[in-house]
Residue, then its C-alpha position, 0 to 999 in steps of 0.5 A: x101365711x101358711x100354704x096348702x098344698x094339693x097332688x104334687x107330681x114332680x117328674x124331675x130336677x136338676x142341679x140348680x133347680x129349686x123345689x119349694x113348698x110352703x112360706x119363704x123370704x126369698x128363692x135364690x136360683x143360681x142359673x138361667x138359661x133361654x129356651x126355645x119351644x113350639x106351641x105345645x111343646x111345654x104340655x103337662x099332666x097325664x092325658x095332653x091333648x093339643x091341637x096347633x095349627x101352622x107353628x112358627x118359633x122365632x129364635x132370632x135373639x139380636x142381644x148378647x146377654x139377656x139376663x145374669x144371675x147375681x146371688x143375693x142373700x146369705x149363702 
């Protein structure tokens, strides 16, 4: 089915990064990464107004390995 798509504002992107519009059969990233971020901190648009109280981030990560990325599809 095809998508319709609005305003797009892309700010930029990375080397492994994937941009899509419209249909697809499968995305295939190539990295992953963890991040650790306040509340806030992920805001977006022009005109961000937040309004955070007492922020505490937990970074404590017990396990080694969270996730891997394992290609699949052609390629």
């Amino acid at each position: 089915m095809p998508a319709i798509v609005g305003n797009v504002k892309i700010l930029s992107v990375g080397p492994s990064s994937i941009v899509h519009f419209g249909d697809s059969i499968f995305l295939s990233p190539t990295s992953a990464s963890k991040t650790f971020a306040g509340s806030g901190s992920f805001n977006t648009g022009d005109l961000p107004n937040t309004n955070n109280g007492v922020n505490f981030t937990n970074t404590f990560d017990p396990d080694g390995v969270d996730d891997s990325v394992q290609k699949v599809g052609p390629g």
